[in-house]
C-alpha positions as CSV (number, residue, x, y, z in Angstrom):
1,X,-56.6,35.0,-12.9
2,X,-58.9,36.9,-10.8
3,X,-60.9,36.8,-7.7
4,X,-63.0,39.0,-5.7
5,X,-62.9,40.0,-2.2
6,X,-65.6,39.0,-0.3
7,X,-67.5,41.3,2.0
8,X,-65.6,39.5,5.3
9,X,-62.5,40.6,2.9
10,X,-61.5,36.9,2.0
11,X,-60.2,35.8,-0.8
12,X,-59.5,32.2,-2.6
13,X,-56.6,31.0,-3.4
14,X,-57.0,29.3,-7.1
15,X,-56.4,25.5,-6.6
16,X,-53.8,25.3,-8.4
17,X,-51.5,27.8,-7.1
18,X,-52.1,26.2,-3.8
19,X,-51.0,23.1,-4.9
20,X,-47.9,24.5,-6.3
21,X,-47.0,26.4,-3.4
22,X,-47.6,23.8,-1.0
23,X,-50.8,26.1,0.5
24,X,-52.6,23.4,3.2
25,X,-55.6,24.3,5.4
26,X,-53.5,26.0,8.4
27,X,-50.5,27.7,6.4
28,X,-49.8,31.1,8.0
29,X,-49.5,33.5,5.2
30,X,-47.8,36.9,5.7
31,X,-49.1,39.9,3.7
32,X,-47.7,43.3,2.8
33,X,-46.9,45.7,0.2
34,X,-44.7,46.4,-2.1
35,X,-44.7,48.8,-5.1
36,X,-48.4,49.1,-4.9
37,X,-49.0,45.5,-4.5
38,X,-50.3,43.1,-2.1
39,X,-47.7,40.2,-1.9
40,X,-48.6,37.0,0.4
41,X,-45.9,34.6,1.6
42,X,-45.9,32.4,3.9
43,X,-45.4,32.7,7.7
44,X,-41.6,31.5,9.3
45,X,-43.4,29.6,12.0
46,X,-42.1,28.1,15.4
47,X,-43.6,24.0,14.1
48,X,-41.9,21.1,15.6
49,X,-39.8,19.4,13.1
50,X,-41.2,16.2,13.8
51,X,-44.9,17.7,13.1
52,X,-43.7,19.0,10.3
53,X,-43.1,16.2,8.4
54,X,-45.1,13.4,9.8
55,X,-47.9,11.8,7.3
56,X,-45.6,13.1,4.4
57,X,-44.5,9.5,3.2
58,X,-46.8,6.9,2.1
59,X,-48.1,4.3,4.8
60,X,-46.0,1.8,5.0
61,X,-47.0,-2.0,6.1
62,X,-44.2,-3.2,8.3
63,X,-44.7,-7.5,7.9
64,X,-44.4,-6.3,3.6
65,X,-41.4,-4.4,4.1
66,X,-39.7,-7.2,6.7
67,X,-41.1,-9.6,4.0
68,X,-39.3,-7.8,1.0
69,X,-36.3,-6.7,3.0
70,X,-35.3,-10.3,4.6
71,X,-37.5,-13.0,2.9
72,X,-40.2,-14.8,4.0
73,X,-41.1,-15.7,8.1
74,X,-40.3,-19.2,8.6
């Protein structure tokens, strides 16, 4: 695949790779070289592990899951 540097020197990220890496709006990349070639990863970054990993599970309903997990409210 290929992409073109614009004249700000962005580039994009095809969608897919970003999906498979995990690439969100906000993910601190870190660039350099190696060999010749520019290699992006991304950042080790200082987050708050509760930050990190809130919104990742589906939304739950609470009276559903007290419903499923101890029968119905009498």
């Amino acid at each position: 695949m290929k992409t073109t540097i614009s004249t700000k020197g962005q580039v994009t990220i095809p969608k897919h790779l970003r999906d498979r890496l995990g690439l969100r709006p906000g993910t601190a990349l870190e660039f350099s070289e190696e060999n010749g070639r520019l290699v992006a990863r991304k950042a080790e970054t200082d987050r708050d592990p509760v930050a990190a990993v809130t919104g990742i599970l589906n939304s739950l309903d609470v009276d559903t899951y007290l419903e499923e997990t101890r029968g119905p409210a009498e």
